[in-house]
C-alpha positions as CSV (number, residue, x, y, z in Angstrom):
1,X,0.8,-49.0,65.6
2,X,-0.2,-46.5,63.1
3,X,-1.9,-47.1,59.8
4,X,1.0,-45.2,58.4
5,X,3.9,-46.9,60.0
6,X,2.3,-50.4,59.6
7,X,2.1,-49.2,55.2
8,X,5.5,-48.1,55.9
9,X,6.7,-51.6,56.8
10,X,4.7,-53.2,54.7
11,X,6.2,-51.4,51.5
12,X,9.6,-51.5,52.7
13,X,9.3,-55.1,53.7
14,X,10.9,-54.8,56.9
15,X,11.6,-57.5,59.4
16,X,10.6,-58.6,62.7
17,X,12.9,-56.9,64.3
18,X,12.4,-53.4,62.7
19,X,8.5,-54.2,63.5
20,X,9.6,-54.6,67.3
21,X,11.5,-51.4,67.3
22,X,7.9,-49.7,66.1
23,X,6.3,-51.8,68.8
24,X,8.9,-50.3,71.6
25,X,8.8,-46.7,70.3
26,X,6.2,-45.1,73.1
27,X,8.5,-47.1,75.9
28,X,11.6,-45.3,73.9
29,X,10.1,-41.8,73.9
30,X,8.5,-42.2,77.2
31,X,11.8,-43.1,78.8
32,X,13.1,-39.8,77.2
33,X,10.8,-37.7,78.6
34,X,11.5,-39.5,82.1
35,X,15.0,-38.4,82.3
36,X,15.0,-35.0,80.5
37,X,11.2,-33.6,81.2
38,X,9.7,-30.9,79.1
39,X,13.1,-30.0,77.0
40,X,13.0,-34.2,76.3
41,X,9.8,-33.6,74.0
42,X,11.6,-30.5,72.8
43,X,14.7,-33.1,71.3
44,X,12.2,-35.8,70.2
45,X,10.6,-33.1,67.9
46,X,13.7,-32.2,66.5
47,X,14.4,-35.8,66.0
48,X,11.3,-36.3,64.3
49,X,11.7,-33.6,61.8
50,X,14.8,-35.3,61.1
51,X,13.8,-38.7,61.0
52,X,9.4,-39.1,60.3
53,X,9.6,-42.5,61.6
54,X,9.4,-41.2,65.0
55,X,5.9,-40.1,65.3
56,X,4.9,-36.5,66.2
57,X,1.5,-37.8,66.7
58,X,3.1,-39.6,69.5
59,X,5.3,-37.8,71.3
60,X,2.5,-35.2,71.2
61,X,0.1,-36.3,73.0
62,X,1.6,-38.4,74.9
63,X,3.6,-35.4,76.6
64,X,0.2,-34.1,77.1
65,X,-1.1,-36.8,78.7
66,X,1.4,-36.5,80.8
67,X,1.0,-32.8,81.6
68,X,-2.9,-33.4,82.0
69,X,-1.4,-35.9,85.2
70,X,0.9,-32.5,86.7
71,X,4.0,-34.0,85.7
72,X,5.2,-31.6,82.6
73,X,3.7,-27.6,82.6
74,X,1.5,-27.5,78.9
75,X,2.5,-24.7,78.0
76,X,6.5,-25.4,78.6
77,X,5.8,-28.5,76.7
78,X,4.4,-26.7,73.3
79,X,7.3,-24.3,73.6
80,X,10.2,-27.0,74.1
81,X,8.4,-28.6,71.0
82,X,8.0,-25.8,68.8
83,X,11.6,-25.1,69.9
84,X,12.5,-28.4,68.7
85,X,10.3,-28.2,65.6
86,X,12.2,-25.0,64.6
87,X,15.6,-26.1,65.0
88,X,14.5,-29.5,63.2
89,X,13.4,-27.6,60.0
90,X,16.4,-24.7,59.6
91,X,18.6,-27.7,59.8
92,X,16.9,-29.0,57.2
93,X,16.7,-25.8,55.1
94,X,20.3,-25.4,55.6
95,X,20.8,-29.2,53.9
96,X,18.2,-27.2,50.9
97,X,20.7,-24.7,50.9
98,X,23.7,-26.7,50.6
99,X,21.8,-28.9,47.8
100,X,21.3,-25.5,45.9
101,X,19.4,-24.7,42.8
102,X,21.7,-26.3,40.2
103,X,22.2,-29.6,42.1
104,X,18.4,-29.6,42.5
105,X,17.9,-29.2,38.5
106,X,20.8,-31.9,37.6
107,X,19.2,-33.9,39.4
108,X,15.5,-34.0,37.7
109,X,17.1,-33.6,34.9
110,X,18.2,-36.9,35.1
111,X,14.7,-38.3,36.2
112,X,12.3,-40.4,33.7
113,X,9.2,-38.7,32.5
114,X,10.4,-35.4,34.3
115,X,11.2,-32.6,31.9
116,X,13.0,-29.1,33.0
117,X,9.7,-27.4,32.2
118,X,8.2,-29.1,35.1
119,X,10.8,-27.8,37.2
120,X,10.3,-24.3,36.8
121,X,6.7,-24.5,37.1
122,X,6.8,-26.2,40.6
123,X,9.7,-23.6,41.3
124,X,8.0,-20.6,40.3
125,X,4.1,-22.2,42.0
126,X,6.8,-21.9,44.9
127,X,8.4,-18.9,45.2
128,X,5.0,-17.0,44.2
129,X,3.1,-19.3,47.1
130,X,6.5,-19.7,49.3
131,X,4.9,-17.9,52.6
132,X,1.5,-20.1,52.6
133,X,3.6,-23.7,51.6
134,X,5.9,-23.6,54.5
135,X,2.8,-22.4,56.9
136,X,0.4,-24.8,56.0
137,X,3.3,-27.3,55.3
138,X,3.8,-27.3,58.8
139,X,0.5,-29.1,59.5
140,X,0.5,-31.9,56.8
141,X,1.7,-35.1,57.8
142,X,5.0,-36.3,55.9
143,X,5.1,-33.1,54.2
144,X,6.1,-31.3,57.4
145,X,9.7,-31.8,57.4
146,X,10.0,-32.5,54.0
147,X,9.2,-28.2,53.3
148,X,12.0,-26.5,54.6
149,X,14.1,-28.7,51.9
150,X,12.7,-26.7,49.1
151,X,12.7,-23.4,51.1
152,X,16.4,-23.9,51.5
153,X,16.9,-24.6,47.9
154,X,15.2,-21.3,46.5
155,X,16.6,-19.7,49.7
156,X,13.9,-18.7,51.2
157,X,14.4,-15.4,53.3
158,X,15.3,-17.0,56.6
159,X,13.6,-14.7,58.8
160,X,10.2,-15.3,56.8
161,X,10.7,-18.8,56.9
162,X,11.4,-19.1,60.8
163,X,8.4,-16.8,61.1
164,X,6.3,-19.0,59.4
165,X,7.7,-22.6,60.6
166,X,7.1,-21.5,64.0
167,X,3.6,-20.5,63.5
168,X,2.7,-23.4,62.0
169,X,4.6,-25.5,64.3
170,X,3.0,-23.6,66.8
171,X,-0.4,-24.6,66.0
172,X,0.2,-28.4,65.2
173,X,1.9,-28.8,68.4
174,X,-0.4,-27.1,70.6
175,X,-3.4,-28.9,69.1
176,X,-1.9,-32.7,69.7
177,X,-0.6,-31.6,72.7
178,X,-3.8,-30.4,73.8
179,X,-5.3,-33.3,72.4
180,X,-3.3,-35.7,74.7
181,X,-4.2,-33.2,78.1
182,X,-7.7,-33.0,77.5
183,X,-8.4,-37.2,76.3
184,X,-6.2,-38.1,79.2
185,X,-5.0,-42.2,79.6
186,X,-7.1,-42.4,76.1
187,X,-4.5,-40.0,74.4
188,X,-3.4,-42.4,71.5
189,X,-7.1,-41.8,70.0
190,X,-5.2,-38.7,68.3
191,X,-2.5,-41.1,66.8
192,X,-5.4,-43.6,65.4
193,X,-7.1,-40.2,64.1
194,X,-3.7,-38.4,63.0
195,X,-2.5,-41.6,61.0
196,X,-6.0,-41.8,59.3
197,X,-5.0,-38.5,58.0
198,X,-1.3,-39.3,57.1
199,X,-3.1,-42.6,55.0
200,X,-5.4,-40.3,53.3
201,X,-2.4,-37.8,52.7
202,X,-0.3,-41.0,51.0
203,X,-3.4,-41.9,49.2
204,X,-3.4,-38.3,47.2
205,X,0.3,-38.5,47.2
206,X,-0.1,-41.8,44.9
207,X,-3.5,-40.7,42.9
208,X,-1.3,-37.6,41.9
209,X,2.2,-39.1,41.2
210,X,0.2,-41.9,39.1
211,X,-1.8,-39.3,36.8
212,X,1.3,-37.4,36.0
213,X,3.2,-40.4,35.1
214,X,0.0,-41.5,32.5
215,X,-0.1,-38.0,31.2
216,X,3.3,-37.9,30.3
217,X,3.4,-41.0,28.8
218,X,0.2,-40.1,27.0
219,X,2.3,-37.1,25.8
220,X,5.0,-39.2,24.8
221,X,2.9,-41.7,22.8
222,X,1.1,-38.7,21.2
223,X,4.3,-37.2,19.7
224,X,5.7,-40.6,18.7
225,X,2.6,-41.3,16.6
């Protein structure tokens, strides 16, 4: 179990039973690849750019693993999941899309602490640095699916944006897949590793949502004074 997923349970307070489906996930996605082979990791990619709680840094390496033992070709395994990863994120670009620009607005609008101004900034940091986000995006725990949300909403040109999701995608695949060949039986060292990462990325997360909520209310104090 992840240091992620285990913060994840914690903080939502989950039950027993939602601990157990955590516990059963590798027998889930290993069952998966079983019956569908190579284009099986390709779906449990998609899947996981749709829904984070299945683990990338799981399905991963363990396909490589299993690769490293001649049952799945590496290199049709980092295609299937790139494939996957693609499809994952224009479908989630396309729900960006629908969401739209004004929607998007409203809705900070509505949010305490968060002022229009804000909005623009991060919109226009966007659009000027739209190429690099989605790239590097694509390699950044959490943050991976989460990019092509935004893309969709400043509509993003589509061709640039697959472009760039599938390079990204390309490398973060390859690298836990080839992870998973190369450490063999000890793949899920790259999950232990991987999760250190996503803890230190929710760290930052935190450290920067908490100094942006004290400045603003610093602001606010300042003016009400």
């Amino acid at each position: 179990m992840s240091i992620y997923y285990l913060f994840v349970i914690n903080f939502l307070g989950y039950n027993k039973l939602m601990l157990n489906i955590f516990n059963n996930l590798e027998a889930w996605v290993t069952t998966v690849m079983e019956q569908l082979g190579e284009p099986g990791v390709g779906l449990l990619v998609l899947l996981e750019n749709l829904f984070p709680p299945i683990p990338s840094e799981l399905i991963l390496p363990l396909a490589g693993f299993t690769a490293s033992k001649g049952d799945f070709l590496i290199i049709s395994v980092i295609l299937w999941a790139t494939l996957g990863s693609v499809v994952g994120a224009i479908i989630l670009y396309k729900v960006g899309a629908l969401l739209g620009r004004d929607r998007t607005r409203a809705i900070f609008r509505k949010m305490p602490l968060v002022s229009i101004n804000d909005v623009d900034k991060t919109e226009a940091w966007f659009i000027k640095h739209e190429a690099k986000t989605v790239f590097y995006g694509r390699m950044v725990p959490i943050f991976r699916s989460l990019i092509s949300i935004p893309a969709g909403v400043e509509r993003m040109n589509m061709g640039l944006f697959v472009a760039y999701t599938t390079a990204g995608s390309l490398i973060w695949n390859s690298t836990l897949t080839g992870l998973g060949f190369i450490l063999g039986e000890n793949f899920h060292l790259v999950e232990e590793y991987v999760s250190l990462f996503q803890y230190l990325v929710i760290v930052v997360v935190i450290i920067g949502v908490g100094y942006f909520v004290a400045r603003r209310l610093r602001q606010r104090n300042t003016k009400q004074q």
